[in-house]
Biopython code that builds the backbone (N, CA, C, O; Angstrom):
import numpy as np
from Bio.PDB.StructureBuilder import StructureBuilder

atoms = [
    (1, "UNK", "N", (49.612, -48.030, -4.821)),
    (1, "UNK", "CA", (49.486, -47.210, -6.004)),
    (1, "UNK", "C", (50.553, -46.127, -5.961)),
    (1, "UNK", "O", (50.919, -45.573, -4.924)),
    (2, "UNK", "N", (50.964, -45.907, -7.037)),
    (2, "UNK", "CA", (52.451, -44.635, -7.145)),
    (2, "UNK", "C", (51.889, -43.848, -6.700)),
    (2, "UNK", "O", (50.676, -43.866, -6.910)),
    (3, "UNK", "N", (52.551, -42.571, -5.719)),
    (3, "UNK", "CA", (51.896, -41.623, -5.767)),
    (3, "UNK", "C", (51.790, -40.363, -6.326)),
    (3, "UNK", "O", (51.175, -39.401, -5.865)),
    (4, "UNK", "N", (52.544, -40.444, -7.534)),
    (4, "UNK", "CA", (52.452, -39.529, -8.855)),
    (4, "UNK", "C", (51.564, -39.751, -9.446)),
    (4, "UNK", "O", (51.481, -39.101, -10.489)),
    (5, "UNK", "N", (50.355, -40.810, -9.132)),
    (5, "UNK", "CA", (49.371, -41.093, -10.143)),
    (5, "UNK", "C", (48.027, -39.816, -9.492)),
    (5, "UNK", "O", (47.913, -39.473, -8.316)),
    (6, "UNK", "N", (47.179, -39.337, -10.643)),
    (6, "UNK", "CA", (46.097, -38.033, -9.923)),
    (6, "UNK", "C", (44.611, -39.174, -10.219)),
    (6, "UNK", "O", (44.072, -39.425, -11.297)),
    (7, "UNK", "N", (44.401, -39.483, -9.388)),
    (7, "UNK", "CA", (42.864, -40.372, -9.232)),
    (7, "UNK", "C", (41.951, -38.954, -9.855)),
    (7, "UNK", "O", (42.121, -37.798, -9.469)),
    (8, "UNK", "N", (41.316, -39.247, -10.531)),
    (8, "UNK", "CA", (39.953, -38.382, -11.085)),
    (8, "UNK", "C", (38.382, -38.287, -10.434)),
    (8, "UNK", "O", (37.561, -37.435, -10.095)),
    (9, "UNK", "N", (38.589, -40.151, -10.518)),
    (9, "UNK", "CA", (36.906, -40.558, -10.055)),
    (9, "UNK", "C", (37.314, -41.718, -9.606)),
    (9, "UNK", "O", (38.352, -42.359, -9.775)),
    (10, "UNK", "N", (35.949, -41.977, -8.762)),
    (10, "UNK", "CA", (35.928, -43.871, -8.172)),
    (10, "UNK", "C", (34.743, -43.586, -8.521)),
    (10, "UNK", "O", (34.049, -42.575, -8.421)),
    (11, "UNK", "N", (34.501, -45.263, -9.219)),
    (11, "UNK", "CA", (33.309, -45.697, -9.517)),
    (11, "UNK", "C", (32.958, -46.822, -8.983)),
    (11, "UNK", "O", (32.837, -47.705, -9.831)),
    (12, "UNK", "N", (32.688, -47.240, -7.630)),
    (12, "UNK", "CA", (32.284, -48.508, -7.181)),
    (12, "UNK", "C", (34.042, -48.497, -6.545)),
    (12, "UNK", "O", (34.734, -47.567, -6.130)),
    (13, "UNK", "N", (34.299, -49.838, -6.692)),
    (13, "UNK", "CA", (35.839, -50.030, -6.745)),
    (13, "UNK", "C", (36.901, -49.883, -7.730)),
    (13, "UNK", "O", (38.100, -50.090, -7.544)),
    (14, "UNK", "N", (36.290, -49.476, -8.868)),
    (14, "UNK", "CA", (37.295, -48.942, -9.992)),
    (14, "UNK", "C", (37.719, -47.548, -9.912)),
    (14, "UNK", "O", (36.988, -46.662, -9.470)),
    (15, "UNK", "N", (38.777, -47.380, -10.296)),
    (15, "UNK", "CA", (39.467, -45.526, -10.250)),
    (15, "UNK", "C", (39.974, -45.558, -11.731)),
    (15, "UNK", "O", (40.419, -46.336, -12.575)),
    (16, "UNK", "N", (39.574, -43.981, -11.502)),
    (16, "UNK", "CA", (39.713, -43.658, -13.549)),
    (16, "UNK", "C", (40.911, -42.383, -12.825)),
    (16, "UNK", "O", (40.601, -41.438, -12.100)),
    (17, "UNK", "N", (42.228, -42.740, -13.288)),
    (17, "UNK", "CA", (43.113, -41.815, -13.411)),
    (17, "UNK", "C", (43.076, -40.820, -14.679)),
    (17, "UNK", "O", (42.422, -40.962, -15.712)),
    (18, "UNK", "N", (44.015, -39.702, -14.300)),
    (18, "UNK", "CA", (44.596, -38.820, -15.514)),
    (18, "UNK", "C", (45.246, -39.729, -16.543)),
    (18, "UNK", "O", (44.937, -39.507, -17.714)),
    (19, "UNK", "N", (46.077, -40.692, -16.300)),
    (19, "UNK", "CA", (46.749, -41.291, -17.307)),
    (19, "UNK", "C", (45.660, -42.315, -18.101)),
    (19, "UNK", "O", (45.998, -42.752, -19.201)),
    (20, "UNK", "N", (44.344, -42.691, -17.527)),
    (20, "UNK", "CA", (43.384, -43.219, -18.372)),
    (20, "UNK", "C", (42.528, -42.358, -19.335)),
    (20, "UNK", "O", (41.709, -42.860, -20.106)),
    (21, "UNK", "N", (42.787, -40.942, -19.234)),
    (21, "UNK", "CA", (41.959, -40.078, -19.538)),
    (21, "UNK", "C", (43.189, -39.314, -20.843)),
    (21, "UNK", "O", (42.763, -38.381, -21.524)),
    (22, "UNK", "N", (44.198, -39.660, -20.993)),
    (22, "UNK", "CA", (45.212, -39.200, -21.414)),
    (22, "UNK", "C", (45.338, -40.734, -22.392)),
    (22, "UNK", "O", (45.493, -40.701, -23.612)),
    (23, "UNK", "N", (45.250, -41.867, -21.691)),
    (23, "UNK", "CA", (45.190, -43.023, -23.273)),
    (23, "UNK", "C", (44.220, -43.151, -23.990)),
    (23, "UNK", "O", (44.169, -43.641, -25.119)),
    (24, "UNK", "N", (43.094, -42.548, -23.122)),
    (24, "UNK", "CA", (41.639, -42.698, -23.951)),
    (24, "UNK", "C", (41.833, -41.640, -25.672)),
    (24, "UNK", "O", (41.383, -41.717, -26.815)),
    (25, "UNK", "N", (42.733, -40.769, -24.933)),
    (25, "UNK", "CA", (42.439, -39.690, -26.402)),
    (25, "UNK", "C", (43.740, -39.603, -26.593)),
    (25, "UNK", "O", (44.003, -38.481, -27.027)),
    (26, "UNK", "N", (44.539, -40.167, -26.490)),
    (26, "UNK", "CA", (45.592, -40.748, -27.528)),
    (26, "UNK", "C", (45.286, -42.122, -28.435)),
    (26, "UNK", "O", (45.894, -42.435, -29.459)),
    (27, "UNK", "N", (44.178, -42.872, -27.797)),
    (27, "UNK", "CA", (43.929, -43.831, -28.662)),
    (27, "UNK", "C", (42.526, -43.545, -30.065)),
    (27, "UNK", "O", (41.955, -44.384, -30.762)),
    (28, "UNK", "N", (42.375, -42.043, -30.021)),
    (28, "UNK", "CA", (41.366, -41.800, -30.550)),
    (28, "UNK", "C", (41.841, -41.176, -31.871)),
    (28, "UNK", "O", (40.992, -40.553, -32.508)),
    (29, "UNK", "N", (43.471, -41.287, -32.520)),
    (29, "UNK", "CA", (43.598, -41.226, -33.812)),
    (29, "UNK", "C", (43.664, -39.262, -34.358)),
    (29, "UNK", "O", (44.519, -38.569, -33.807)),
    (30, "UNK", "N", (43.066, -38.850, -35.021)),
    (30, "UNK", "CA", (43.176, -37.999, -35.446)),
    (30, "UNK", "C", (42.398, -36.542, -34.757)),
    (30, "UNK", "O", (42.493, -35.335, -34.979)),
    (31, "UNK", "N", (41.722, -37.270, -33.959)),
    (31, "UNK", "CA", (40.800, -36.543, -33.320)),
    (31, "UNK", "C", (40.994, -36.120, -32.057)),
    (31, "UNK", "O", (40.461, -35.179, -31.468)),
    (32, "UNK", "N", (41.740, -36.834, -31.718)),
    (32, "UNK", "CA", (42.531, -36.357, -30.097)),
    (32, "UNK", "C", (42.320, -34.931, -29.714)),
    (32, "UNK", "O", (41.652, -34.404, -28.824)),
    (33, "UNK", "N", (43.277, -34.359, -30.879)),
    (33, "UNK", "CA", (43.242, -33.065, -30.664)),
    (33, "UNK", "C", (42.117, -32.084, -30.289)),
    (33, "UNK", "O", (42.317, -31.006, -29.730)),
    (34, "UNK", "N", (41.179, -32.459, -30.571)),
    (34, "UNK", "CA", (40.082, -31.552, -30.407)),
    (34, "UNK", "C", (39.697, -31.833, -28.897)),
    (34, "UNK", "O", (39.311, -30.847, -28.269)),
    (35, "UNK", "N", (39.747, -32.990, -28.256)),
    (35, "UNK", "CA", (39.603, -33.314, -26.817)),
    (35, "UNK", "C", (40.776, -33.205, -25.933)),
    (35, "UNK", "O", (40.637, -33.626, -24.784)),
    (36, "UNK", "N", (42.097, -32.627, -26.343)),
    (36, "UNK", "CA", (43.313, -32.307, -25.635)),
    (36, "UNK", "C", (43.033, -30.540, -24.991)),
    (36, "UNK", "O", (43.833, -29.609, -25.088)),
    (37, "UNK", "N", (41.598, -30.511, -24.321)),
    (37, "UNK", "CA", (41.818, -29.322, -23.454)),
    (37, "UNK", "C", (41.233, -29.446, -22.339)),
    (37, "UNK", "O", (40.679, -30.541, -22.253)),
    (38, "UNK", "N", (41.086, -28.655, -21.245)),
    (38, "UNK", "CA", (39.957, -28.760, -20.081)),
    (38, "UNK", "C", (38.854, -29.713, -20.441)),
    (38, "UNK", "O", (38.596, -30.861, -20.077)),
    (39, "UNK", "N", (38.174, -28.709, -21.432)),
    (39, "UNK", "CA", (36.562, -29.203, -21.383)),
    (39, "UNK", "C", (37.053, -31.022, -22.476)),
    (39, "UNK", "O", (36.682, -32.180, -22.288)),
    (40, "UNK", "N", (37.831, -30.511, -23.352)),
    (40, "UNK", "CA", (37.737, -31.981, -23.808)),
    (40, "UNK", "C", (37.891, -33.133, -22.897)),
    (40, "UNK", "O", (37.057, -34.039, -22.875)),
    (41, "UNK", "N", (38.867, -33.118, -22.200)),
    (41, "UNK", "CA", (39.369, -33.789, -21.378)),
    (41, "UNK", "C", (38.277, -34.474, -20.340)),
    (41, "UNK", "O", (38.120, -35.603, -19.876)),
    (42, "UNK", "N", (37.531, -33.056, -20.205)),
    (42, "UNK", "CA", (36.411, -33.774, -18.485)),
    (42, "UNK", "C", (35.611, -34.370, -19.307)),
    (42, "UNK", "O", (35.095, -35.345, -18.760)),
    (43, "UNK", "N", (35.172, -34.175, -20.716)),
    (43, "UNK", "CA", (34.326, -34.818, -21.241)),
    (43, "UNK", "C", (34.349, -36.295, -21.715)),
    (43, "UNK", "O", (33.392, -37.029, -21.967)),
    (44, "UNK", "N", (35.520, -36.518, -21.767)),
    (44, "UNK", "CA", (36.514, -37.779, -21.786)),
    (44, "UNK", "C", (35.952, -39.160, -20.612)),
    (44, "UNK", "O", (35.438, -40.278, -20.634)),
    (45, "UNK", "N", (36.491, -38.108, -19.649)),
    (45, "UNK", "CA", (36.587, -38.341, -18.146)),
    (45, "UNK", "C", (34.656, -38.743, -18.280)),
    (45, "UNK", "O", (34.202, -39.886, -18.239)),
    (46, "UNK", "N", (33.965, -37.684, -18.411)),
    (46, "UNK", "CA", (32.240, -38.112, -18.068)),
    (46, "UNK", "C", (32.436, -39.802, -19.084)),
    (46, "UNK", "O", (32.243, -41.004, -18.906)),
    (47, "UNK", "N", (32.636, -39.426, -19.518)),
    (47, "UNK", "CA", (32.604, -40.853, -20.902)),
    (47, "UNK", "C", (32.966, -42.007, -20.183)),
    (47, "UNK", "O", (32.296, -43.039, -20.235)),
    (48, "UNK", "N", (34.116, -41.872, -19.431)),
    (48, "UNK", "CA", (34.758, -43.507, -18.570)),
    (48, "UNK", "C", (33.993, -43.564, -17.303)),
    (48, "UNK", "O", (33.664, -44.583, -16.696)),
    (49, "UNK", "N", (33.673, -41.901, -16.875)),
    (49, "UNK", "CA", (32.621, -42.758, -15.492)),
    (49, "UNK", "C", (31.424, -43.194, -16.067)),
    (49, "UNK", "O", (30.751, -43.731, -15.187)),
    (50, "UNK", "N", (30.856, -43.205, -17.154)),
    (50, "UNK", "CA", (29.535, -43.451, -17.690)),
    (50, "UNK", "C", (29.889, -44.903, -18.135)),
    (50, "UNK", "O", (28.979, -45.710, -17.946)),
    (51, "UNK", "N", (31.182, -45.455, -18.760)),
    (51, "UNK", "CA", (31.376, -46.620, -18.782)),
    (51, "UNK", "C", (31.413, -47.365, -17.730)),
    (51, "UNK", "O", (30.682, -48.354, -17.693)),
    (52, "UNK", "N", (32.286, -47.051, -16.621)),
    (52, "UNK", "CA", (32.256, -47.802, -15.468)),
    (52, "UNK", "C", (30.687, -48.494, -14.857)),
    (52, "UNK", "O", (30.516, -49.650, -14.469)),
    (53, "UNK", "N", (29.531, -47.238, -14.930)),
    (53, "UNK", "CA", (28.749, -47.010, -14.485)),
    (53, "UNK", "C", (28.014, -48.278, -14.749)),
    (53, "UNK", "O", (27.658, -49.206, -14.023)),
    (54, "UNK", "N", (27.885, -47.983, -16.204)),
    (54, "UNK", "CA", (27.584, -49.442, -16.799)),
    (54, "UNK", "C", (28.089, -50.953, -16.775)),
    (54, "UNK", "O", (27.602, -52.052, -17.042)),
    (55, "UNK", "N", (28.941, -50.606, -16.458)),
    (55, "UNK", "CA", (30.337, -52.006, -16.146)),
    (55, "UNK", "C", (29.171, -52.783, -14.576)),
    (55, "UNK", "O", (28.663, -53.878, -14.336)),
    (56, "UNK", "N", (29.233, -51.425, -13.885)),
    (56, "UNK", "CA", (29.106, -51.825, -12.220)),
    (56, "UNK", "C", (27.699, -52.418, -12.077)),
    (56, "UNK", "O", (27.429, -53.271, -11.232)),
    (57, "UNK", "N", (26.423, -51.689, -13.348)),
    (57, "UNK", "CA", (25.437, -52.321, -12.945)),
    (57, "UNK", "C", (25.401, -53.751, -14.006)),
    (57, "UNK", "O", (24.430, -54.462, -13.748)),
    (58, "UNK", "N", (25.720, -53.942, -14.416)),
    (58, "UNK", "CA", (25.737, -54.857, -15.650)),
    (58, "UNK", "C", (26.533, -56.125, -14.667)),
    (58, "UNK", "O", (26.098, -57.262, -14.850)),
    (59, "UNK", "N", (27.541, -55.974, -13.762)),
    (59, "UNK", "CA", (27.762, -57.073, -12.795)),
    (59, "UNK", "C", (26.372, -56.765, -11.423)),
    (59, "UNK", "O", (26.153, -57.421, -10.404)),
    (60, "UNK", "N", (25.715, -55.614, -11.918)),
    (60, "UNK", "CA", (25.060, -56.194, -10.489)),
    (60, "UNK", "C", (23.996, -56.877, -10.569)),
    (60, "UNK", "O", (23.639, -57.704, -9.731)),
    (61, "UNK", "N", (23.078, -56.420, -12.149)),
    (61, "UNK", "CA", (22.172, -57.530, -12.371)),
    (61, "UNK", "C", (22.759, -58.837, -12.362)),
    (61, "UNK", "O", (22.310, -59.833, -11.796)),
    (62, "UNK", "N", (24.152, -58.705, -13.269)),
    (62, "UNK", "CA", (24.039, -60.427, -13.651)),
    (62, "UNK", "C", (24.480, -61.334, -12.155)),
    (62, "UNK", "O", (25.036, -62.325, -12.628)),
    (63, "UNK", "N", (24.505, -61.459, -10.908)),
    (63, "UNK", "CA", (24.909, -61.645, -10.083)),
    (63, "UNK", "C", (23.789, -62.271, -9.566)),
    (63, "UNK", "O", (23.948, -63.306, -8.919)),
    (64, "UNK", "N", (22.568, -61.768, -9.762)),
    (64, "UNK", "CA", (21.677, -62.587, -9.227)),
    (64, "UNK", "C", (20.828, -63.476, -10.552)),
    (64, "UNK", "O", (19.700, -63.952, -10.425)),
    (65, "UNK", "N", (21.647, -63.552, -11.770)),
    (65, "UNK", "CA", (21.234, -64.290, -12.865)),
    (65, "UNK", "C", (21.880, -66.045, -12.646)),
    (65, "UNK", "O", (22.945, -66.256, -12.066)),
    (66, "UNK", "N", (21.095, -67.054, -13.169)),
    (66, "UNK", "CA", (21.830, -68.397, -12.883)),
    (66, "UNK", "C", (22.530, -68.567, -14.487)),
    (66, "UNK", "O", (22.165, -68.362, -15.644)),
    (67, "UNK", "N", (23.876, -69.117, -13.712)),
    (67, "UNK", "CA", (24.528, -69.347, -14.922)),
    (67, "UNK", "C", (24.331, -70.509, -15.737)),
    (67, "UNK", "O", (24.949, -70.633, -16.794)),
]
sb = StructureBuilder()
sb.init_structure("model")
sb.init_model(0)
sb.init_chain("A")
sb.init_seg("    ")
for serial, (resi, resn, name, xyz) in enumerate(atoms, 1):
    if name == "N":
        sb.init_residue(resn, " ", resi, " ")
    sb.init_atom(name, np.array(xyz, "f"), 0.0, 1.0, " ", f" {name:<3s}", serial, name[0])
structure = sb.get_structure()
């Protein structure tokens, strides 16, 4: 991994960088702006570990599901 990249969080084995937290609210259109500060930003950030979160248990049920 570069090491100009700033890791934020690990979630399981996934890592949510600054630069994921920086496309998340550039991809959010007109509204960015209002989440381009500290608090917007970590709130961003709670948002992708809350996705992950879900990502990680959503493979952990289905793992013991038959396909």
């Amino acid at each position: 991994m570069d090491a100009n990249i700033r890791i934020l969080a690990k979630v399981g084995t996934a890592v949510i960088t600054e630069a994921d937290v920086t496309a998340a609210i550039a991809g959010m259109g007109p509204k960015a702006q209002a989440y381009n500060s500290p608090e917007g930003r970590r709130a961003i950030l709670d948002q992708l570990i809350n996705k992950q979160l879900l990502v990680a248990e959503g493979d952990f049920v289905m793992k013991d599901q038959p396909l």
